[in-house]
N, CA, C and O atoms as a MOPAC input file, in Angstrom:
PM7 MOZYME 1SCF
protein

 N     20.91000 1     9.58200 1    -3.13100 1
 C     19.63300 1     8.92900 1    -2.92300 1
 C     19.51500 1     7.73700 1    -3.88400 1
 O     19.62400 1     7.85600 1    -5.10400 1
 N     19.36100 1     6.96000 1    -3.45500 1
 C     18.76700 1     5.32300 1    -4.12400 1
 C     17.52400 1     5.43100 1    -5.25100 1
 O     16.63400 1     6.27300 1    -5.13600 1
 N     17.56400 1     4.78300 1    -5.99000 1
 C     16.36600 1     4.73900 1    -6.69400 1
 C     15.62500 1     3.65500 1    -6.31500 1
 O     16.12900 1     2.53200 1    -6.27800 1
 N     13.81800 1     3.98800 1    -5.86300 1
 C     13.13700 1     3.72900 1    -5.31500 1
 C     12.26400 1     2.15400 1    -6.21400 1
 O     12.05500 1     2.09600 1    -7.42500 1
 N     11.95600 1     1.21400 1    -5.33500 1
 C     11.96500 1     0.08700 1    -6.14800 1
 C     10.07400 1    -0.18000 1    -5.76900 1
 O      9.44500 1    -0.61000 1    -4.80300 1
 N      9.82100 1     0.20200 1    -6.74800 1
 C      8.12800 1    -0.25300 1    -6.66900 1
 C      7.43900 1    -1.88300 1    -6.56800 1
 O      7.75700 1    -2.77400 1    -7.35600 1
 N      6.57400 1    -2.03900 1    -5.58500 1
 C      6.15100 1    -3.52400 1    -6.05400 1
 C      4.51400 1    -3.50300 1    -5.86400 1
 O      3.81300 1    -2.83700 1    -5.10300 1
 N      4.15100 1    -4.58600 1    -6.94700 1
 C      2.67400 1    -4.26100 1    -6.85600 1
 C      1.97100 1    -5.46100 1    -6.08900 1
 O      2.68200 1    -6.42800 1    -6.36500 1
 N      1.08300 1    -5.83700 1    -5.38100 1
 C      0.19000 1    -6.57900 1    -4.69300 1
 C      0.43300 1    -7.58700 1    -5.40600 1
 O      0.46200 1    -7.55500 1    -6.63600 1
 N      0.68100 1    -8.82500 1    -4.54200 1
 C      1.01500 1   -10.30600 1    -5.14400 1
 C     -0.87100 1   -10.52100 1    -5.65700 1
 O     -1.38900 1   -11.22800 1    -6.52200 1
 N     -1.36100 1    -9.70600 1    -4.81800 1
 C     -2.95600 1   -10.27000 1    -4.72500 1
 C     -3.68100 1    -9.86100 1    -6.44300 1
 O     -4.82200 1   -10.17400 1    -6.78200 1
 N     -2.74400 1    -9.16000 1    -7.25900 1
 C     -3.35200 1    -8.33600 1    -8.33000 1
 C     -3.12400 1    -9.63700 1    -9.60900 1
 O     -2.10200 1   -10.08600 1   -10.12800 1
 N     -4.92100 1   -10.02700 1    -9.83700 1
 C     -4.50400 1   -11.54500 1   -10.45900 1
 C     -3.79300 1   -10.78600 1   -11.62300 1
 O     -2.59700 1   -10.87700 1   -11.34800 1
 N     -3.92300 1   -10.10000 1   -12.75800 1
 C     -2.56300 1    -9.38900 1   -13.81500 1
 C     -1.61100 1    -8.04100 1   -13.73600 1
 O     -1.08600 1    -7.25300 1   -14.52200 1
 N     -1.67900 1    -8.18900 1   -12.74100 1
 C     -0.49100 1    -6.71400 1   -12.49700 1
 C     -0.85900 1    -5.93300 1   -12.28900 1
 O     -0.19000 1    -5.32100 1   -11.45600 1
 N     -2.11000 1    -5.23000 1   -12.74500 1
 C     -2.82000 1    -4.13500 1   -13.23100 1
 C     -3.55700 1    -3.73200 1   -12.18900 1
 O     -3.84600 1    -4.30000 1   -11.13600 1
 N     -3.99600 1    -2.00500 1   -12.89100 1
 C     -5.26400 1    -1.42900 1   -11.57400 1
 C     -5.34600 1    -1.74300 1   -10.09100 1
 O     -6.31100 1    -2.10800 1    -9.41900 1
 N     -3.90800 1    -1.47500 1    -9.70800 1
 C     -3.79500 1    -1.68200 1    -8.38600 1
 C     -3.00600 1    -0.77400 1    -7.61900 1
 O     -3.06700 1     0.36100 1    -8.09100 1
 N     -2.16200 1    -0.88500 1    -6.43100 1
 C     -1.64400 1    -0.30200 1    -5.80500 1
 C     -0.39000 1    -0.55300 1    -5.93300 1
 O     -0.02300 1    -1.72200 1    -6.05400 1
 N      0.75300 1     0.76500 1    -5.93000 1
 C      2.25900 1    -0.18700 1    -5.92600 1
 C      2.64200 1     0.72900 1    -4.53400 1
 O      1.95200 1     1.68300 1    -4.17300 1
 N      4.02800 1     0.20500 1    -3.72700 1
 C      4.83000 1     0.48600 1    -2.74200 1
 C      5.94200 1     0.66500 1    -3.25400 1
 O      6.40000 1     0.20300 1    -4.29900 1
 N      6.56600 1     1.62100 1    -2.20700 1
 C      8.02900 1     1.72300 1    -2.45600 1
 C      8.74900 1     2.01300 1    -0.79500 1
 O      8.38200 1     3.06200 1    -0.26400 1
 N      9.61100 1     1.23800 1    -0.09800 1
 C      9.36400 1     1.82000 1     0.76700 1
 C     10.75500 1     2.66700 1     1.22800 1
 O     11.83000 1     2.19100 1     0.86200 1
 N     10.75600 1     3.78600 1     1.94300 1
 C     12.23800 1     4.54100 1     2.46700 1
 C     12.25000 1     3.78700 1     3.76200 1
 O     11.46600 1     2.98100 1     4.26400 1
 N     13.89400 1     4.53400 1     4.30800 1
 C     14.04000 1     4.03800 1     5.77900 1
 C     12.21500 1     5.36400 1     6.67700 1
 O     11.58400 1     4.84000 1     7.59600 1
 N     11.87800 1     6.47900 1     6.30600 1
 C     11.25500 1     7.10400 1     7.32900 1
 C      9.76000 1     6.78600 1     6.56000 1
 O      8.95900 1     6.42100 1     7.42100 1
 N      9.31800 1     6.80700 1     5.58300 1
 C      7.93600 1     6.36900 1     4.90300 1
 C      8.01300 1     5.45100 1     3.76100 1
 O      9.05500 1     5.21500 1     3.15100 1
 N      6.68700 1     4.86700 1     3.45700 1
 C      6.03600 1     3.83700 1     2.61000 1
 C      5.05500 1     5.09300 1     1.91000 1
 O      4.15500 1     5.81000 1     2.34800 1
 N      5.91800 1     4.90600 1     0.25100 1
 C      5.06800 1     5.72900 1    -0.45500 1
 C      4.05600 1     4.86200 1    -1.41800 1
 O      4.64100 1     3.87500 1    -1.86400 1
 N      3.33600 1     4.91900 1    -1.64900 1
 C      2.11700 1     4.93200 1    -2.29000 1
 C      1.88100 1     5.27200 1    -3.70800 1
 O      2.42600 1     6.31500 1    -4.07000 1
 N      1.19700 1     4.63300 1    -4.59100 1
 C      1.14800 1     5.38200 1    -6.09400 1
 C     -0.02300 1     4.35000 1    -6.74600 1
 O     -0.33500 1     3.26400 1    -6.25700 1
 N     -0.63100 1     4.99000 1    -8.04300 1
 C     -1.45700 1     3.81600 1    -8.21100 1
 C     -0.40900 1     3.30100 1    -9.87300 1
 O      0.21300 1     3.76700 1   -10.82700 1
 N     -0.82600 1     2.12100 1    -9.26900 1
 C     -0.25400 1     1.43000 1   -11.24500 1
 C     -0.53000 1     1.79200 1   -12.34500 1
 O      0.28000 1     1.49800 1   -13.22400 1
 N     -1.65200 1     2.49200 1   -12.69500 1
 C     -2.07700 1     2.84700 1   -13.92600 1
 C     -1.19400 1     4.72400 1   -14.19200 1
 O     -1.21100 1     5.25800 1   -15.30100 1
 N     -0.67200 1     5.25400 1   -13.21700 1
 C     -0.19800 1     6.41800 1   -12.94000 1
 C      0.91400 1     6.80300 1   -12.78300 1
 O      1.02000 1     7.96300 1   -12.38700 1
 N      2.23400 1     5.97800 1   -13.03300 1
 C      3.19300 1     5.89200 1   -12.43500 1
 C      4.09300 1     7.07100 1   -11.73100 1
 O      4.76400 1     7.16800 1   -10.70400 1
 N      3.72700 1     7.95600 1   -12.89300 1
 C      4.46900 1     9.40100 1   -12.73900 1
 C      3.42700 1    10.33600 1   -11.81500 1
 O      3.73500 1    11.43000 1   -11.34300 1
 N      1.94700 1     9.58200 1   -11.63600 1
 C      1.14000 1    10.70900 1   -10.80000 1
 C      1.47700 1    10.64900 1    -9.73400 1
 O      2.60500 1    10.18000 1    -9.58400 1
 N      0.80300 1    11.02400 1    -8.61600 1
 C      0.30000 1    11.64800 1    -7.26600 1
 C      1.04800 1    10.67500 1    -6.59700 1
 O      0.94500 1     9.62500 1    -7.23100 1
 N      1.91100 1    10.50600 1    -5.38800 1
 C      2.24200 1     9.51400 1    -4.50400 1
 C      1.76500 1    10.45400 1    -2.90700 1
 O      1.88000 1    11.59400 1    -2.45600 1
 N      1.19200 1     9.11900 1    -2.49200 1
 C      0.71400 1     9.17100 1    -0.88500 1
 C      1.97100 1     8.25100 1     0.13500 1
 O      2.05700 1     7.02500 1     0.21300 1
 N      3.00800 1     9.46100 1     0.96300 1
 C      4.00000 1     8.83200 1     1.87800 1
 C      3.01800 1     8.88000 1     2.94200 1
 O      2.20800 1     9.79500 1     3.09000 1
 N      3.15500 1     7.59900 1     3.85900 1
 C      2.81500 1     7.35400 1     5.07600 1
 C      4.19900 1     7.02400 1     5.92400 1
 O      5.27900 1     6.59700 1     5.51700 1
 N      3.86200 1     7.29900 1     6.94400 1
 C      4.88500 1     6.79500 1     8.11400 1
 C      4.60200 1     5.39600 1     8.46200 1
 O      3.45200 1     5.11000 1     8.79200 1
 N      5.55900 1     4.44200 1     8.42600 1
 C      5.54900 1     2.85000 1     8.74400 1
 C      4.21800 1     2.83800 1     9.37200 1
 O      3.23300 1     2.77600 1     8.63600 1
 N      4.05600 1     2.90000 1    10.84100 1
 C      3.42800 1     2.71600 1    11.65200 1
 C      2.06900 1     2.82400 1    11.03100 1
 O      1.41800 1     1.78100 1    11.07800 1
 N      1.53600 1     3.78100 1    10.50100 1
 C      0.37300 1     4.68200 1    10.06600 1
 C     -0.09000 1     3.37100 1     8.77800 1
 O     -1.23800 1     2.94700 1     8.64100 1
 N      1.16000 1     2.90400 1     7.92100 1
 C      0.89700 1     1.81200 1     6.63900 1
 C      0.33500 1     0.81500 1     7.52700 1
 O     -0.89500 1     0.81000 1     7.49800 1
 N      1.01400 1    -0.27600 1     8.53300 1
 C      1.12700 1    -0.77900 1     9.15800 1
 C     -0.11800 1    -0.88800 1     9.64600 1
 O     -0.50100 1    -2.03400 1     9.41100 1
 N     -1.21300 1    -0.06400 1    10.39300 1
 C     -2.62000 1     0.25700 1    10.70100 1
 C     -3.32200 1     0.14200 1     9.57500 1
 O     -4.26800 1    -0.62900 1     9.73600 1
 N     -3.23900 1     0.67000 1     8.30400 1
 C     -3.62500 1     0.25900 1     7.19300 1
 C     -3.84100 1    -1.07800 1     6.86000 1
 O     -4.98700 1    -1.44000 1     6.59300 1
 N     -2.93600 1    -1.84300 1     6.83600 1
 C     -2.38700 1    -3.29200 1     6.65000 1
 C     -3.16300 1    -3.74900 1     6.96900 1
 O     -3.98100 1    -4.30300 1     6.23400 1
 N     -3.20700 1    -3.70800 1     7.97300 1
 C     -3.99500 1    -4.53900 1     9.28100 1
 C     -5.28300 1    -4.09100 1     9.36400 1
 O     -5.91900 1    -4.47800 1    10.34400 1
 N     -5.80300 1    -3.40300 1     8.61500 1
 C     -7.43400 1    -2.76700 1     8.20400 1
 C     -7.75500 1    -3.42400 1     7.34200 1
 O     -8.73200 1    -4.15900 1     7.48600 1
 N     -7.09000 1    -3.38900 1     6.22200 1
 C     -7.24700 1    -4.14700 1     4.67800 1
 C     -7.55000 1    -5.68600 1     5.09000 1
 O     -8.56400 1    -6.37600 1     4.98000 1
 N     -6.43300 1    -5.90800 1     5.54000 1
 C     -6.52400 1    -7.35200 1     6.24200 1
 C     -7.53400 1    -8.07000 1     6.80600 1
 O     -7.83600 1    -9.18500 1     6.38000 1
 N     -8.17900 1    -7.46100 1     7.87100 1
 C     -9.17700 1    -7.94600 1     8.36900 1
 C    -10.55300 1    -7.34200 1     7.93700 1
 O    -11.63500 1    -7.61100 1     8.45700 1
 N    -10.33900 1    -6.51100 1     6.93800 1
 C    -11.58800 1    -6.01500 1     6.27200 1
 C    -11.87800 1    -7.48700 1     5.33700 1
 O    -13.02800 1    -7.88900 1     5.16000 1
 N    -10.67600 1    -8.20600 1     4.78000 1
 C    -10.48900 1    -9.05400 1     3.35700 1
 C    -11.19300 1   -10.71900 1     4.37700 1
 O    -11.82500 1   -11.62700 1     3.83900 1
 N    -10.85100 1   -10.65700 1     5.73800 1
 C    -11.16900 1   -11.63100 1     6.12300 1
 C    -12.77500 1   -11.40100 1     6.91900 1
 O    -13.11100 1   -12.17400 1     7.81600 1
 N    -13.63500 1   -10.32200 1     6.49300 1
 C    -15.18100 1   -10.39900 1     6.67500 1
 C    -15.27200 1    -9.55300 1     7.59600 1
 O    -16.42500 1    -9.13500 1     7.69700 1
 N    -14.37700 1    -8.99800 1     8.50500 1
 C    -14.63600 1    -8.00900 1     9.60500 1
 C    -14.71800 1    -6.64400 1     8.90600 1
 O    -14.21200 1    -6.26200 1     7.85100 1
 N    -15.52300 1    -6.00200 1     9.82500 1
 C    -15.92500 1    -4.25200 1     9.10800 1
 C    -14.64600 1    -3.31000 1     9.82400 1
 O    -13.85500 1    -3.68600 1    10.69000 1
 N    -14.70900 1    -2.30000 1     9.32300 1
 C    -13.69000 1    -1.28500 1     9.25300 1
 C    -13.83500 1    -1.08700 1    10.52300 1
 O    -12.86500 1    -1.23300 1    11.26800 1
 N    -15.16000 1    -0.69100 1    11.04300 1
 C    -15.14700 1    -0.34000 1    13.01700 1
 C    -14.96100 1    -1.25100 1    13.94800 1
 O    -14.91000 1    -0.67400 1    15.03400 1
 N    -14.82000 1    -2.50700 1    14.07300 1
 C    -14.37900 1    -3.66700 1    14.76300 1
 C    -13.05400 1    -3.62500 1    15.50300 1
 O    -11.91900 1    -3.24100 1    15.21900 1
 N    -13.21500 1    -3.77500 1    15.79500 1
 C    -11.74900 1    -3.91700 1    16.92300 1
 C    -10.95700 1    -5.68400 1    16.63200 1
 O    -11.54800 1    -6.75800 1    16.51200 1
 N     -9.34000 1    -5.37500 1    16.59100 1
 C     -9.14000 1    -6.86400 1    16.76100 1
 C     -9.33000 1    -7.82800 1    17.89400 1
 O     -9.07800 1    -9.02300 1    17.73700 1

């Protein structure tokens, strides 16, 4: 097994208090930055991916129940 390469949100203006990724070929795991060794949340691509695209258009003024 590979060792897993974390990256944190280009969007995080100092690094910090944010979200990092790591991703496998079958899930995108999850962890927070301040925690490194805590809790990780794996999602399945697809499932991140819906996420993404929530965050996304949440960041551009649309609400969570909206449809694209």
């Amino acid at each position: 097994m590979q060792p897993l390469t974390w990256r944190k949100s280009t969007y995080s203006p100092d690094g910090s208090n944010c979200l990092e990724i790591a991703t496998t070929p079958a899930t995108i795991l999850v962890r927070d930055s301040k925690k490194p060794n805590g809790p990780r949340l794996a999602l399945r691509p697809a499932t991140w991916t819906r996420f993404a695209a929530h965050t996304a258009a949440d960041a551009h003024g649309r609400n969570w129940g909206s449809r694209p």
